[in-house]
N, C-alpha and C positions, 0 to 999 in steps of 0.2 A: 504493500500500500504506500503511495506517495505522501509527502508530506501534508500536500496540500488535503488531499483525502483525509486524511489524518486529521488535521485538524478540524474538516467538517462535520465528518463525525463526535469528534469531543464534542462542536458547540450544540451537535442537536440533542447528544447525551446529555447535555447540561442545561437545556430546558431554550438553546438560544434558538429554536426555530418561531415559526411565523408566530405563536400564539408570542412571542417574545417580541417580535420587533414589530405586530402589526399593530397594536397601538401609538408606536412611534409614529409611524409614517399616517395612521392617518392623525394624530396632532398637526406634525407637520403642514398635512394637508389642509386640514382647518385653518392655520396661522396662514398659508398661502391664500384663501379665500378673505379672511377678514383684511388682509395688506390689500388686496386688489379691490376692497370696497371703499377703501380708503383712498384709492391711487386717485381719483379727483381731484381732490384737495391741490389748489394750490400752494406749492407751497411761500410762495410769496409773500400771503397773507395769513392772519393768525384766524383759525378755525371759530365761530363762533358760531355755533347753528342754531338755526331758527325752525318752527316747526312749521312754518307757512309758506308750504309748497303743494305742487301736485305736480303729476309727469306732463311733459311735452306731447301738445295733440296737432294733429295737422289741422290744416285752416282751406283745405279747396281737395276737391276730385277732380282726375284728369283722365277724360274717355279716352282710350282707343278701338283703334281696329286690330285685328291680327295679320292683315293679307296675307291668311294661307289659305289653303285649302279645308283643312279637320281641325275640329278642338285637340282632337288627341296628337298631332303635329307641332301646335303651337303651347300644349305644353309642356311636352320635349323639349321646345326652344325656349321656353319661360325657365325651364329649370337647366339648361344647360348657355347654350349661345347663341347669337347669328352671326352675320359676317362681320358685325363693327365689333364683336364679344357679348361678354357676359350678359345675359337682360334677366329683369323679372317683373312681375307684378304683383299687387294685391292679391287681384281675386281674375279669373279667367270665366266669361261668359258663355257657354256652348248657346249651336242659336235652337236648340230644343229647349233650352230656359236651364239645362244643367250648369249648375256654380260652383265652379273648384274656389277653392284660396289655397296661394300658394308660400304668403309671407305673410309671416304676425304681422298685425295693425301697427304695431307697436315700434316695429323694425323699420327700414328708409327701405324700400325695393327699387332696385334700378330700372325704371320705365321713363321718367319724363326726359334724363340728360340735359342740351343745352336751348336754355330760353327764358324767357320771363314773363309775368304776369302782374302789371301794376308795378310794386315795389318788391315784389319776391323774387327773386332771384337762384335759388337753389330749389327747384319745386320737386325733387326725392325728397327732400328734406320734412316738406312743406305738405305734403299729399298724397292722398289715398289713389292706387294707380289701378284700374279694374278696364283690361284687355275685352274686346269682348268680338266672337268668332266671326267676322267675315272678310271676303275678300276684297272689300273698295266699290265694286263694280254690282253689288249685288244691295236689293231691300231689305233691310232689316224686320224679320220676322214677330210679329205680335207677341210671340210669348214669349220670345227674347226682351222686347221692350218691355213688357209687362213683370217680368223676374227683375231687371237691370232696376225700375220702381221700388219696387218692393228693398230691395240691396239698397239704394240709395237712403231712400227712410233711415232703415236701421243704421246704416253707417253715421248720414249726415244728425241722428240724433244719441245716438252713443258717445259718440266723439264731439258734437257739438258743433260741427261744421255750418256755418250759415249756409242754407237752401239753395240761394241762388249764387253759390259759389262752386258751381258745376262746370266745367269747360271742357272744352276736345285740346288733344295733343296741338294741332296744327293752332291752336289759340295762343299757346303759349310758343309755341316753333315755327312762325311761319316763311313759308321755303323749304328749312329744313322737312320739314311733315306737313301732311295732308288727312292725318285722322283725325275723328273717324270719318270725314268726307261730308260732300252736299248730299249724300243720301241720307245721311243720320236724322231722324224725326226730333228736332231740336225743341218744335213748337209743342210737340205732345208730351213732350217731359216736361216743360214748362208748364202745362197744361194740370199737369200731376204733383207741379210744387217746384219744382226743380230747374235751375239756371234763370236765364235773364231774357226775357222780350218786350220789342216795343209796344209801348202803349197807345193803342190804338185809335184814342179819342186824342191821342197828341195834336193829329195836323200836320202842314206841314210847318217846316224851319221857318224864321225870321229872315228877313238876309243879310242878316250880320253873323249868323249863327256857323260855328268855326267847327268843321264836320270832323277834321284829322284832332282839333284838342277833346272832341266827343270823342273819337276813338282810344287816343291816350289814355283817357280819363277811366274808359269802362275797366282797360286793361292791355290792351293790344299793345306789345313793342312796334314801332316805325322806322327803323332800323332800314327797311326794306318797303316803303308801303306798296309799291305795288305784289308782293307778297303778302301784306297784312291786311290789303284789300282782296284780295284773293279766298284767304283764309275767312274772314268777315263774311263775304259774299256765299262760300260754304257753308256758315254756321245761317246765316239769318236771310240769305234769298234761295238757298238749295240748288244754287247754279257754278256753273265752271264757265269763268272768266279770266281775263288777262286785260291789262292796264293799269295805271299808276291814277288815276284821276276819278271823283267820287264823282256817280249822277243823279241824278235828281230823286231817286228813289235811296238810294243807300243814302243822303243828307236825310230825309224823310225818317228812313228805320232809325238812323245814329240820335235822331233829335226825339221820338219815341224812344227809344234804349234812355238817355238819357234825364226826360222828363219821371219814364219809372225806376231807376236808381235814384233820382232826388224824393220819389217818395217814397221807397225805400227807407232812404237814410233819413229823414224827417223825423225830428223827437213826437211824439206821441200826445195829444192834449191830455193836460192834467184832470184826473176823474176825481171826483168830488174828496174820496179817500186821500189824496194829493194834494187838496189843500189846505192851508193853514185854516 
């Protein structure tokens, strides 16, 4: 027998096996978990905790398409890659009204990438991303719509999400993307609570009334407008167009869009309980 044998034997004769060092290791393993709940902490500053918090919740949903072909395809590609890499999303829409999730709520899933919304700028960060199965070119199936309803409620009231902070890919990307497309039924999900339309007794604009500061305002980057008109024209005329220049109908929707976010945003009259 080798030394080394030798000696392994003596430690297990001597009571040093697992029931001997597996209490070490998992302490160890403990004090590793409590250091890594700590790692936060800057250390710059001196620790003084307060108990008034709660976790970080996204503040918008971002539609898309999958332009593939099957759900069971583009979750393949939700959970592994495409050709730019890594992707994923929330939740995966089949158009039989089937709903996968594929990342906690709670987690960033790589689906929106590069664009902005308003003042947000990092919208993984920022939002719940829910895929939903078609190829671009095709109508979005009723009971699809009717499930993606339903998903929205619960998400936009769990989380807290304002209502009409619903938007498509191509909203926050335009050029870069084009989902979920002029085919997306934008008006009937408004219709059910959801995102933003213009108001219909608006009228038309003033003619002073500045169509591209309405568009900044809703949220659209101008980076590119005849892309973010484009995009625009997808979301609220259901049409596919090219040009840089607003017509007289798109001035029309932007100034409807924007008469109903200012009531929207309107503080609320004081009810009798409200007053002094």
């Amino acid at each position: 027998m080798t030394h080394r044998k030798a000696r392994a034997a003596q430690a297990l004769a001597g009571g040093r096996g697992p029931a001997h060092w597996l209490p070490r290791l998992l302490v160890a393993l403990l004090l590793l978990v409590l250091l890594s709940a700590c790692a936060h902490r800057n250390p710059l500053a001196r620790w003084e905790r307060s108990p008034n918090f709660d976790a970080r919740r996204p503040v918008v949903v971002v539609l898309h398409y999958t332009a593939g072909k099957t759900a069971e395809g583009s979750l393949h590609t939700l959970r592994t890659a495409n050709s730019n890499g890594p992707v994923s999303a929330h939740y995966l829409l089949g158009k039989d009204g089937t709903l996968y999730q594929l990342v906690d709520e709670r987690k960033r899933a790589w689906h929106a990438g590069d664009g902005r919304w308003g003042t947000l700028t990092d919208l993984n960060s920022a939002s719940i991303g829910i895929e939903i199965d078609n190829d671009g070119y095709s109508p979005y199936p009723d009971v699809q719509i009717e499930k993606l309803i339903v998903l929205l409620d619960d998400v936009t009231r769990r989380q807290g999400i304002p209502r009409q902070q619903v938007i498509g890919h191509e909203d926050m990307a335009p050029g870069r993307k084009i989902d979920p497309g002029p085919l997306f039924p934008w008006k009937r999900l408004h219709e059910a609570g959801f995102g933003i339309w213009p108001d219909p007794a608006a009228g038309d604009p003033p003619p002073e009334f500045d169509g591209w500061l309405a568009m900044a305002a809703i949220g659209y980057p101008l980076d590119d407008r005849a892309n973010a008109l484009q995009s625009f024209r997808h979301h609220f005329r259901g049409m596919r167009s090219q040009g840089a220049e607003l017509d007289a109908e798109d001035r029309r929707i932007l100034y409807g869009l924007s008469r109903s976010l200012l009531q929207a945003r309107a503080p609320s009259a004081p009810t009798t309980a409200d007053t002094p």
